[in-house]
C-alpha positions in Angstrom: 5.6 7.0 -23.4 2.0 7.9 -24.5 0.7 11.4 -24.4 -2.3 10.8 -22.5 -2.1 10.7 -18.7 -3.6 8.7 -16.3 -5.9 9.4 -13.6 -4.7 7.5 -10.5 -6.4 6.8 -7.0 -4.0 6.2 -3.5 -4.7 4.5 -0.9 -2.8 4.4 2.3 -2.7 1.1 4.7 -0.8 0.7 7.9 0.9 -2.5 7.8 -0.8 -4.9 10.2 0.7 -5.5 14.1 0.5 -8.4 16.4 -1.1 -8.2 19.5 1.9 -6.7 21.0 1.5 -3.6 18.2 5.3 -3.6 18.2 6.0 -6.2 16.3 5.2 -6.3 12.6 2.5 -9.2 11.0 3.1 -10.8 8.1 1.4 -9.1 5.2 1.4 -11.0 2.4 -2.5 -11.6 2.5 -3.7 -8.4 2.8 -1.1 -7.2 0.1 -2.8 -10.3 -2.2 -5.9 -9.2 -1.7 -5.1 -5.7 -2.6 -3.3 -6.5 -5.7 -6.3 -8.9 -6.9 -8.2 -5.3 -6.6 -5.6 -3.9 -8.9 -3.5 -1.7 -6.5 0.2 -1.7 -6.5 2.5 -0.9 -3.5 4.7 2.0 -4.7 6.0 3.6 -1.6 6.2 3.4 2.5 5.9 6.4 4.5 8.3 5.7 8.2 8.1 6.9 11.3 11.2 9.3 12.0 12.8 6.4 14.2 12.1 4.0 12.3 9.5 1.3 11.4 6.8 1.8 8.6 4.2 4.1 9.3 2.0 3.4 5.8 1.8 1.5 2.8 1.0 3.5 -0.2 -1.0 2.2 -3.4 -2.0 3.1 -6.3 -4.6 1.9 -9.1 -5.6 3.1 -12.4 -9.0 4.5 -12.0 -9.5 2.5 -15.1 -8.9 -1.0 -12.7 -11.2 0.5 -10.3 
């Protein structure tokens, strides 16, 4: 562990729908393309019956 922090920026992404916006899309580009800009899925925030709400990211300011 070093003793110098980092500094961190979020970025929150609902996860894409089909044209029903009840079913779910297959993220896996948009989750590429986010990663090649250096963020990094580190959470999901869910609705309280269920289903994912957000993505959550995160990237070093450094990547930015």
């Amino acid at each position: 562990m070093t003793s110098e922090s980092a500094d961190w920026e979020y970025k929150a992404v609902e996860p894409p729908t089909e044209l029903t916006k009840r079913e779910s899309a297959n993220p896996e580009q948009r989750l590429n393309e986010l990663a090649a800009e250096g963020w990094r899925l580190v959470e999901t925030v869910s609705y309280d019956g269920g289903g994912t709400k957000y993505l959550i990211f995160e990237r070093s300011l450094e990547d930015a």
